[in-house]
KOLGU-4560 file (N, C-alpha, C; in nm, 3 decimals, padded with zeros to 5 digits):
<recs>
<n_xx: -06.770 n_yy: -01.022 n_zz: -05.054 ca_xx: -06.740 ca_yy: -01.134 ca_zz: -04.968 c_xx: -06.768 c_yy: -01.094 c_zz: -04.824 mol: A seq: 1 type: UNK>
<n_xx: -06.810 n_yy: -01.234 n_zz: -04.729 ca_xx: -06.881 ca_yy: -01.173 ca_zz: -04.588 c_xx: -06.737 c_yy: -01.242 c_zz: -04.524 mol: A seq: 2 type: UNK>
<n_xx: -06.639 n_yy: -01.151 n_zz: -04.465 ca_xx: -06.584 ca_yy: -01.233 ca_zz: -04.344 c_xx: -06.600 c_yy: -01.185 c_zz: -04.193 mol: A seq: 3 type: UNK>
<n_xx: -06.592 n_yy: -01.304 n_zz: -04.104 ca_xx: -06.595 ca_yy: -01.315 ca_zz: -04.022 c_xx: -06.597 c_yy: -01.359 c_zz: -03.909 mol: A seq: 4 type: UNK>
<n_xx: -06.656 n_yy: -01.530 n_zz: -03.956 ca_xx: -06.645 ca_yy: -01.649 ca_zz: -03.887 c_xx: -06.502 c_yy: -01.712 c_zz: -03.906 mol: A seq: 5 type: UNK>
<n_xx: -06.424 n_yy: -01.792 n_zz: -03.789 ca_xx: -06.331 ca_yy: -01.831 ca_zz: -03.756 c_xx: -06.291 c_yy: -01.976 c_zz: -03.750 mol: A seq: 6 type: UNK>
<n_xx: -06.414 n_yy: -02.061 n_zz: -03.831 ca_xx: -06.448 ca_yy: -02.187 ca_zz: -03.845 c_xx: -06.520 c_yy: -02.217 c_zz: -03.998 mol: A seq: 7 type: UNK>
<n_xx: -06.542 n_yy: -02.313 n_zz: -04.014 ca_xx: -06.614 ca_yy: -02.336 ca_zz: -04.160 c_xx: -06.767 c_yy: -02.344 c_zz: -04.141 mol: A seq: 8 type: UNK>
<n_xx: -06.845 n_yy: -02.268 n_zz: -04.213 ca_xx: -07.006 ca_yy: -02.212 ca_zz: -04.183 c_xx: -07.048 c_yy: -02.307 c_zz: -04.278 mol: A seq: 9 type: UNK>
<n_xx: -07.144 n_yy: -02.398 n_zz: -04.140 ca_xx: -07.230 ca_yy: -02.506 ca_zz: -04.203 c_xx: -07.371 c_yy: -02.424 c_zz: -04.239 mol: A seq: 10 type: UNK>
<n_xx: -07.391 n_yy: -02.338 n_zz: -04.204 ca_xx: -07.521 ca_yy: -02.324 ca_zz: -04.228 c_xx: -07.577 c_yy: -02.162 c_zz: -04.312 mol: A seq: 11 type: UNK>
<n_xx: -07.635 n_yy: -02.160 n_zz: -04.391 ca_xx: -07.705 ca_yy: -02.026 ca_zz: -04.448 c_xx: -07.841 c_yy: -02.027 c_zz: -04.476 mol: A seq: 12 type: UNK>
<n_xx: -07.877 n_yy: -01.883 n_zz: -04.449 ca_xx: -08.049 ca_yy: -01.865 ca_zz: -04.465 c_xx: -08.066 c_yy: -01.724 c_zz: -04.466 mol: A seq: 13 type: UNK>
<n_xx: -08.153 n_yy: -01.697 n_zz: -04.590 ca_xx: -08.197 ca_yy: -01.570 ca_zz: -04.619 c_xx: -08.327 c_yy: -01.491 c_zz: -04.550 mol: A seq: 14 type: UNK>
<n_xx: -08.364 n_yy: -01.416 n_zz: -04.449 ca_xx: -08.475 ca_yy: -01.442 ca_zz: -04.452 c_xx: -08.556 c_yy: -01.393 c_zz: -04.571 mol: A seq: 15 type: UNK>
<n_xx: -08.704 n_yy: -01.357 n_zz: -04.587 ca_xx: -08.755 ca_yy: -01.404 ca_zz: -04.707 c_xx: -08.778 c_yy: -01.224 c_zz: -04.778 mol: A seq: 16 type: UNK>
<n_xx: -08.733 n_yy: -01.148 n_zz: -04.740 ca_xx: -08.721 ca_yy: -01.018 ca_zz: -04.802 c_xx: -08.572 c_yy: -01.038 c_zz: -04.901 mol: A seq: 17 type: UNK>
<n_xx: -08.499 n_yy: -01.169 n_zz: -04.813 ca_xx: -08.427 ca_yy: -01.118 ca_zz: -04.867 c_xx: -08.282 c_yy: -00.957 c_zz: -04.828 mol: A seq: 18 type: UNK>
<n_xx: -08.347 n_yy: -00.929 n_zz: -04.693 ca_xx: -08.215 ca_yy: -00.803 ca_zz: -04.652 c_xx: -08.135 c_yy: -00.815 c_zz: -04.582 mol: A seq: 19 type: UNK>
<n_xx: -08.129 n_yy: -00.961 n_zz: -04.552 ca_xx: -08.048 ca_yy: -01.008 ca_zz: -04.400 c_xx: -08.054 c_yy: -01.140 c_zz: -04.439 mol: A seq: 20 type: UNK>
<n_xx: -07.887 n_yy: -01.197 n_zz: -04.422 ca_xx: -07.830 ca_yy: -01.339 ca_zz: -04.455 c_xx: -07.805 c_yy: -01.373 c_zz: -04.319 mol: A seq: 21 type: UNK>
<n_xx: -07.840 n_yy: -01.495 n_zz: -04.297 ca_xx: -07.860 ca_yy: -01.564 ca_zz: -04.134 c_xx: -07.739 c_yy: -01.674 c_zz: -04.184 mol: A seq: 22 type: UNK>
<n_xx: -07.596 n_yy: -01.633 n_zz: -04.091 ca_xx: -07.475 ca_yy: -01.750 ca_zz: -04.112 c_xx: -07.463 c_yy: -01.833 c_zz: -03.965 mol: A seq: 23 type: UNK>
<n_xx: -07.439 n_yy: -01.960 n_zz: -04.000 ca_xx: -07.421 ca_yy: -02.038 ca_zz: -03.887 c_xx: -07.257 c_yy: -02.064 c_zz: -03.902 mol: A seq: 24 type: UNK>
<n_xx: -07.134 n_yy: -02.130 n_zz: -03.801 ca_xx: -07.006 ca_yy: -02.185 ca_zz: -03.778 c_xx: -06.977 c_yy: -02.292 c_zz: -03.714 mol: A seq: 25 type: UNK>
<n_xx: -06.899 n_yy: -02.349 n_zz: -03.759 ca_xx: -06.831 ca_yy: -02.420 ca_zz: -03.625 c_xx: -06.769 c_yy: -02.381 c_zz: -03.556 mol: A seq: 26 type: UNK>
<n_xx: -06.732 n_yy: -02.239 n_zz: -03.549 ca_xx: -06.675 ca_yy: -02.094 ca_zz: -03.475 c_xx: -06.813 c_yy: -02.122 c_zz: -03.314 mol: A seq: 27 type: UNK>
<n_xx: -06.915 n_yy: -02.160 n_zz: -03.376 ca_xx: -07.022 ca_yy: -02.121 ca_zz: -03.275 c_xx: -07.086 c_yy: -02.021 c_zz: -03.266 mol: A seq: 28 type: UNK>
<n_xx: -07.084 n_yy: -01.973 n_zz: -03.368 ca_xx: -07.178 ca_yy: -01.822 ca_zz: -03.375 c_xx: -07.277 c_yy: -01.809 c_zz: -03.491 mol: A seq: 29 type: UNK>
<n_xx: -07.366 n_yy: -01.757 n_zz: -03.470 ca_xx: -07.452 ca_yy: -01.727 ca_zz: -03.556 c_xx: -07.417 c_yy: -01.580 c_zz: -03.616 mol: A seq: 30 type: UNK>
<n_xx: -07.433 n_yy: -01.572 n_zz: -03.760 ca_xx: -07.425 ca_yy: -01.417 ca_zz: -03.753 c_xx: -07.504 c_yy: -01.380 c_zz: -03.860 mol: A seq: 31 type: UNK>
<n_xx: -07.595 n_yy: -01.249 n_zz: -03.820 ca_xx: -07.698 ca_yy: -01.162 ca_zz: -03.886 c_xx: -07.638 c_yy: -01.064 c_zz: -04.000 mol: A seq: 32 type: UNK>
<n_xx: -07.596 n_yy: -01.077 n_zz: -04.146 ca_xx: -07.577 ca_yy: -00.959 ca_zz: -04.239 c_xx: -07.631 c_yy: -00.918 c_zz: -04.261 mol: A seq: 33 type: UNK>
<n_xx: -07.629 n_yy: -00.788 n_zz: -04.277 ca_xx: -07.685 ca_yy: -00.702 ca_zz: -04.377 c_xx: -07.684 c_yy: -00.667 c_zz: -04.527 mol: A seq: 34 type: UNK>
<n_xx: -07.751 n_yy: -00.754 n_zz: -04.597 ca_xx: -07.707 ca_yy: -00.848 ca_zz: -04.760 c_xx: -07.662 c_yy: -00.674 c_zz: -04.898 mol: A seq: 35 type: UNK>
<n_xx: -07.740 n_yy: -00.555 n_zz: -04.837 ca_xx: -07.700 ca_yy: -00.444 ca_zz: -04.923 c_xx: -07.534 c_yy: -00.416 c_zz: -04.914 mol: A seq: 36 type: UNK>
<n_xx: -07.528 n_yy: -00.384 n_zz: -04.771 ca_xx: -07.408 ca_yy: -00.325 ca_zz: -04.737 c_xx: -07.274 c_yy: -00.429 c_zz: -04.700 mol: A seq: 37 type: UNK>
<n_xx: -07.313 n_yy: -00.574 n_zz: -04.727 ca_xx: -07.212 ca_yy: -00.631 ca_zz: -04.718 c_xx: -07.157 c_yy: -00.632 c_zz: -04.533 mol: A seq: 38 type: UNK>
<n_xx: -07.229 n_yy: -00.591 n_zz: -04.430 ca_xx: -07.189 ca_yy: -00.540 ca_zz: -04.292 c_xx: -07.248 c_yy: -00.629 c_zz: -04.205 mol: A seq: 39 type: UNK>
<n_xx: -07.200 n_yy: -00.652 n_zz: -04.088 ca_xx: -07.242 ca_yy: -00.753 ca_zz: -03.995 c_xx: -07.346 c_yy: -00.664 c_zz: -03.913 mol: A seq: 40 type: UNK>
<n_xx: -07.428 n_yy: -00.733 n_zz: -03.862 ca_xx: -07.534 ca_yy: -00.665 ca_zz: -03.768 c_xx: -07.492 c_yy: -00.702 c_zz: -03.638 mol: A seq: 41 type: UNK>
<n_xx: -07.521 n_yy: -00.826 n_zz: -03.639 ca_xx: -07.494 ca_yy: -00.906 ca_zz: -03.459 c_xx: -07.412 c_yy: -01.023 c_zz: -03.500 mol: A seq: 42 type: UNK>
<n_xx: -07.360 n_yy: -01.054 n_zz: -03.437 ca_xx: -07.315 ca_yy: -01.198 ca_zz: -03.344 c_xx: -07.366 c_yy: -01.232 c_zz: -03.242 mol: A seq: 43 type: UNK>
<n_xx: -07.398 n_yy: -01.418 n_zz: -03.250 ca_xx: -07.484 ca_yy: -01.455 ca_zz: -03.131 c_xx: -07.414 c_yy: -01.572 c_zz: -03.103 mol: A seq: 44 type: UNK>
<n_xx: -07.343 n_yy: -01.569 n_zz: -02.966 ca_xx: -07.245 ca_yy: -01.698 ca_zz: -02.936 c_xx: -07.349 c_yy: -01.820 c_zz: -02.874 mol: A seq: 45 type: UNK>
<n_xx: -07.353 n_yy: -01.880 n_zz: -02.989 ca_xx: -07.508 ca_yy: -02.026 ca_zz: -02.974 c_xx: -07.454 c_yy: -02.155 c_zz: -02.924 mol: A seq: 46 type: UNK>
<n_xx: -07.342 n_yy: -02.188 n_zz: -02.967 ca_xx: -07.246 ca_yy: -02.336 ca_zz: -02.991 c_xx: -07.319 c_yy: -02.415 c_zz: -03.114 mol: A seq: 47 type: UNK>
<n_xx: -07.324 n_yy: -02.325 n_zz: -03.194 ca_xx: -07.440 ca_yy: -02.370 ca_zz: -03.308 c_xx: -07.349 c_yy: -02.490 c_zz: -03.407 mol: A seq: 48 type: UNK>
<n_xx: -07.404 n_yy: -02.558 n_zz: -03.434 ca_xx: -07.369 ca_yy: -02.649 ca_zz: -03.556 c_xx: -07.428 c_yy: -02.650 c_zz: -03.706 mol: A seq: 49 type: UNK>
<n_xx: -07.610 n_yy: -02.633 n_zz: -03.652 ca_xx: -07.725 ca_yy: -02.605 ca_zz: -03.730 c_xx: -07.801 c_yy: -02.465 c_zz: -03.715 mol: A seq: 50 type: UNK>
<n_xx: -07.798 n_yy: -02.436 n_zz: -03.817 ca_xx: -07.964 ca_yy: -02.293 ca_zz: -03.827 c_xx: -08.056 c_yy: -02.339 c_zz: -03.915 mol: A seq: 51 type: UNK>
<n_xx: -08.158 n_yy: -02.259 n_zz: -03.853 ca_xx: -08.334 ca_yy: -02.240 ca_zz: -03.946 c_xx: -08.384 c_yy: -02.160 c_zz: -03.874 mol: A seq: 52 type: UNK>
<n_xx: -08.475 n_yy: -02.058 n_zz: -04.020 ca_xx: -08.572 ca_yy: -01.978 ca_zz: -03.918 c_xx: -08.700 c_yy: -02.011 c_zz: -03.950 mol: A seq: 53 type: UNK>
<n_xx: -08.772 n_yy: -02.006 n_zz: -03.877 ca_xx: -08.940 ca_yy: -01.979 ca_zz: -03.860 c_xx: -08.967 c_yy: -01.927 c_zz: -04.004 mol: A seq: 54 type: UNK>
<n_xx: -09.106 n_yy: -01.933 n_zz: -03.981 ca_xx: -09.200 ca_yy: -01.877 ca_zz: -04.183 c_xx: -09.181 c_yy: -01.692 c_zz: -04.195 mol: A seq: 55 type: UNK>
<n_xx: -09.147 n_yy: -01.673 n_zz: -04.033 ca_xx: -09.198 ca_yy: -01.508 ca_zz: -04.048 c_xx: -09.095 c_yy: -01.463 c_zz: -04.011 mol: A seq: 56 type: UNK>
<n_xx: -09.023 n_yy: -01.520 n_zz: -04.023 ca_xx: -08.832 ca_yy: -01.426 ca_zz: -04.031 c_xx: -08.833 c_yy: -01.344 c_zz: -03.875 mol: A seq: 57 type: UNK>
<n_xx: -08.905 n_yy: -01.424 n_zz: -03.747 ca_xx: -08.851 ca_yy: -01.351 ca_zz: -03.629 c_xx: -08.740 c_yy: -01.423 c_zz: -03.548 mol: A seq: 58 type: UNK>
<n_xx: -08.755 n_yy: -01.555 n_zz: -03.541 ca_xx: -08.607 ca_yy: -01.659 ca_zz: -03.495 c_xx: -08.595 c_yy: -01.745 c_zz: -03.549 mol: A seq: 59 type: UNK>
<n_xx: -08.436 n_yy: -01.723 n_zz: -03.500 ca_xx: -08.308 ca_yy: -01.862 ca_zz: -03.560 c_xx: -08.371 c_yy: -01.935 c_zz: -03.524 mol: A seq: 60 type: UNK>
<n_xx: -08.368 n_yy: -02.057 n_zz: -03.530 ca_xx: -08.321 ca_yy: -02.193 ca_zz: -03.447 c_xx: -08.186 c_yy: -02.231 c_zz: -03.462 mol: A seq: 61 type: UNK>
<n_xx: -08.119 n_yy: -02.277 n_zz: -03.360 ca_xx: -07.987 ca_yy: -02.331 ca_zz: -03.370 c_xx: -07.981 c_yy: -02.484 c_zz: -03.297 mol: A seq: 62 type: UNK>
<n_xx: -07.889 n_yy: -02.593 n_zz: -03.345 ca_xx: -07.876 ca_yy: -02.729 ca_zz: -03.303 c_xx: -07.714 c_yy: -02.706 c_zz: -03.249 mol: A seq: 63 type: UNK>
<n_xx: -07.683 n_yy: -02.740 n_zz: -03.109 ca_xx: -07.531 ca_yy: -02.746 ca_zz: -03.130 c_xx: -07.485 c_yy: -02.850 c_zz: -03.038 mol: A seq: 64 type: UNK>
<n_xx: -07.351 n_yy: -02.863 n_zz: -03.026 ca_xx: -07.295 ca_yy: -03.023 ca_zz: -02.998 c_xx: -07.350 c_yy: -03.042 c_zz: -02.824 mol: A seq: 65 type: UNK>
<n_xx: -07.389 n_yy: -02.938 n_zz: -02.735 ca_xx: -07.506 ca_yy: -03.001 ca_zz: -02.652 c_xx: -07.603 c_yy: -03.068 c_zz: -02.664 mol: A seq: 66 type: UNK>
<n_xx: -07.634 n_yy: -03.072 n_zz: -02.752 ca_xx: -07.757 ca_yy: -03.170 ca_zz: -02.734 c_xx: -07.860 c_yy: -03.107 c_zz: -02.774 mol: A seq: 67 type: UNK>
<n_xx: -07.897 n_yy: -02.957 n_zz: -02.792 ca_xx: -08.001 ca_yy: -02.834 ca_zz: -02.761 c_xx: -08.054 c_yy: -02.800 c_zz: -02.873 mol: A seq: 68 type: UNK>
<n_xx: -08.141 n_yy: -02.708 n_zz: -02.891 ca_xx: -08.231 ca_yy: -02.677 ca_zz: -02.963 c_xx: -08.238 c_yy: -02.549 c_zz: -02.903 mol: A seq: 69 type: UNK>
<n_xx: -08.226 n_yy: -02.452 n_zz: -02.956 ca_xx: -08.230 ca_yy: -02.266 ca_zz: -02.910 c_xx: -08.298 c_yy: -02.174 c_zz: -02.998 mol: A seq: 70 type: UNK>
<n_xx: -08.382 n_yy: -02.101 n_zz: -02.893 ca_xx: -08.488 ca_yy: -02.041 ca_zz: -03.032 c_xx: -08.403 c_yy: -01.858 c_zz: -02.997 mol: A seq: 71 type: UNK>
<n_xx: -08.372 n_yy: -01.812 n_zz: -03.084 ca_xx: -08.278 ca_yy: -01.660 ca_zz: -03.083 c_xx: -08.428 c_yy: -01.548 c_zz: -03.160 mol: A seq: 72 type: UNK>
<n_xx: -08.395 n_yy: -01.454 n_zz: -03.092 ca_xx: -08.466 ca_yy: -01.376 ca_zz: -03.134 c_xx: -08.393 c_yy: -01.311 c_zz: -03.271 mol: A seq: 73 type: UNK>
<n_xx: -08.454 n_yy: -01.290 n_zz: -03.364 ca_xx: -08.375 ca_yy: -01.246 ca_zz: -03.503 c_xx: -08.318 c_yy: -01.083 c_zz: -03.487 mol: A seq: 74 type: UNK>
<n_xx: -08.406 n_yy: -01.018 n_zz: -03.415 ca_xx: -08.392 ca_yy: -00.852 ca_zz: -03.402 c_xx: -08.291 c_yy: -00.797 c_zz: -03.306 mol: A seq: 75 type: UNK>
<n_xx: -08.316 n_yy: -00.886 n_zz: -03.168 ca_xx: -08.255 ca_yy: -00.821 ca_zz: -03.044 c_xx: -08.135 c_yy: -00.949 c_zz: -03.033 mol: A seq: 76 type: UNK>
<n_xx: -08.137 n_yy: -01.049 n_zz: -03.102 ca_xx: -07.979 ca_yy: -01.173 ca_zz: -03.066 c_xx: -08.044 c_yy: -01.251 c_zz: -02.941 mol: A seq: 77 type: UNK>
<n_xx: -08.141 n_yy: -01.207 n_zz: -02.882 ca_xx: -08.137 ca_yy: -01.231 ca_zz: -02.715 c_xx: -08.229 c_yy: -01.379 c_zz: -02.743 mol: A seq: 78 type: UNK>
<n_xx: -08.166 n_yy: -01.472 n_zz: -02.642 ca_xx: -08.234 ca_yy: -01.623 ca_zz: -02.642 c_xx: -08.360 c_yy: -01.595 c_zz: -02.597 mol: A seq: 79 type: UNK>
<n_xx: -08.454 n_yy: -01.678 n_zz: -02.657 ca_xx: -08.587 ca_yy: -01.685 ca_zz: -02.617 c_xx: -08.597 c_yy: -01.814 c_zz: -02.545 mol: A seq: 80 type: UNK>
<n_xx: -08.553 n_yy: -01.960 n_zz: -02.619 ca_xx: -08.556 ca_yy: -02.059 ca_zz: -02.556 c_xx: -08.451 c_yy: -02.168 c_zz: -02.565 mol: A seq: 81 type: UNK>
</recs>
């Protein structure tokens, strides 16, 4: 079991290896697992509501109650746009 979010997680995505589970909250965070070890990698405070990533597993996208659209880098957490 993954805990960690502090809200109910609308959103999940594997990327496509498969080694890392991409969780979205209504906590507002995105968070990166590590699917072997059961362990968190990052937290990324988005105000996320929604996730999706790209075909090549490098960024989130997140939708949150701003209005916004945020592109996260998958590796470093750090906003791109």
């Amino acid at each position: 079991m993954l805990e960690g979010h502090r809200q109910i997680v609308m959103g999940l995505s594997f990327v496509s290896n498969c080694t890392k589970l991409i969780s979205g909250s209504l906590d507002g965070q995105i968070k990166i697992w590590n699917v072997q070890t059961s362990k968190e990698i990052r937290t990324i405070d988005s105000g996320i509501h929604l996730l999706a990533l790209d075909v090549c597993d490098s960024f989130i996208f997140s939708a949150g109650s701003d209005e916004s659209i945020k592109m996260w880098d998958i590796n470093s957490g750090k906003l791109i746009r």
